[in-house]
C-alpha positions as CSV (number, residue, x, y, z in Angstrom):
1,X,20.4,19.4,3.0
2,X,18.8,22.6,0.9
3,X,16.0,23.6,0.7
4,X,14.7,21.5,-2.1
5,X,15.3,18.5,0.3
6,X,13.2,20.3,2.8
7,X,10.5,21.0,0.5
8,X,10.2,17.1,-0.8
9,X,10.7,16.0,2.8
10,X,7.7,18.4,3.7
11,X,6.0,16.5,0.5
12,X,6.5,13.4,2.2
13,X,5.7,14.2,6.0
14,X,2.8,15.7,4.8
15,X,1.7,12.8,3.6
16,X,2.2,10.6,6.2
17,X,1.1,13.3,9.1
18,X,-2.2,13.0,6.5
19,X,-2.3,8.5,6.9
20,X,-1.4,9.3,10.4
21,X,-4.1,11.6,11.4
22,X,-7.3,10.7,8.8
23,X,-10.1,12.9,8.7
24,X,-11.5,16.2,6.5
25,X,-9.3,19.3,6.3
26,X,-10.1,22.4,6.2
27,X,-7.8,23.2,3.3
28,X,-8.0,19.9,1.2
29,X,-4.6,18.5,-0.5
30,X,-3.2,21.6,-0.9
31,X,-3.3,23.0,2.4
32,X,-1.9,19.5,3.9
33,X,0.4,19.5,1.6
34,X,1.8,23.3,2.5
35,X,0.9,22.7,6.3
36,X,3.7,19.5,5.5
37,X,6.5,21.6,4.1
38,X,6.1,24.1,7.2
39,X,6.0,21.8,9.7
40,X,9.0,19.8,7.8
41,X,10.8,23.3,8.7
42,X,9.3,24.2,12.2
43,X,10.4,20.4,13.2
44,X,13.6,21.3,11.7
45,X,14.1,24.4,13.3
46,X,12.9,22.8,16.6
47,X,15.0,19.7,16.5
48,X,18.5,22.4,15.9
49,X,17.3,24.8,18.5
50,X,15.8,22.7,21.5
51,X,16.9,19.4,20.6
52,X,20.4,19.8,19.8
53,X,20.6,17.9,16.9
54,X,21.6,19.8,14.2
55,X,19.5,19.7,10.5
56,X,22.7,19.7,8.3
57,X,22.7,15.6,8.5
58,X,21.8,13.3,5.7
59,X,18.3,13.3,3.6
60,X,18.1,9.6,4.9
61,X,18.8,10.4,8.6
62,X,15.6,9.6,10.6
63,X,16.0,12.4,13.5
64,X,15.2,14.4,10.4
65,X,12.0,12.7,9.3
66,X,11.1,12.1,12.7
67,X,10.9,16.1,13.5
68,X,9.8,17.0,9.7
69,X,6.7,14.6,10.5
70,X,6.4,15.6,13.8
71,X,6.6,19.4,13.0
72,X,3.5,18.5,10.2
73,X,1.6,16.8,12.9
74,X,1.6,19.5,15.1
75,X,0.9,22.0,12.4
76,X,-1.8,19.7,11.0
77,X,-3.4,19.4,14.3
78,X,-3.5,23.1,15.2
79,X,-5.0,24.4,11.7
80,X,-7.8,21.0,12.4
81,X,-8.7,23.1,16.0
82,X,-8.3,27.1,14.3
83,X,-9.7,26.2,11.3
84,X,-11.7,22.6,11.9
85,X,-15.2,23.4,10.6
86,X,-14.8,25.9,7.9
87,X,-15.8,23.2,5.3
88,X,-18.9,22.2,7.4
């Protein structure tokens, strides 16, 4: 998969770290939305290096999503407890 298919699956688990975990962001759409492409490649880069299961697969292959989402969760969760009342 290249990096186009990262950057739509960070599109994606962006979106559905963002139904996952409602609430007010500090950075709005925008920032979920880049805070999902990152964490679709930290998950990524974590599920290759620690996981062993390599990123290469299939756009389809749900190890993928399941660490792209993950990885935007995680991302999304840290930048709520950094960044959590800068729109207050």
């Amino acid at each position: 998969m290249g990096i186009i298919g990262w950057i739509i699956l960070g599109l994606l688990a962006g979106a559905i770290a963002k139904f996952l975990l409602p609430g007010r962001d500090p950075g709005g759409l925008l920032g979920t939305t880049l805070i999902g492409i990152a964490g679709a490649f930290v998950g990524g880069w974590i599920s290759a290096r620690w996981l062993d299961h390599p990123i290469n697969k299939a756009f389809y292959d749900g190890a993928t999503w399941a660490a792209a989402i993950g990885g935007s969760l995680v991302l999304l969760i840290a930048y709520r407890i950094l960044f959590g009342n800068s729109r207050d």
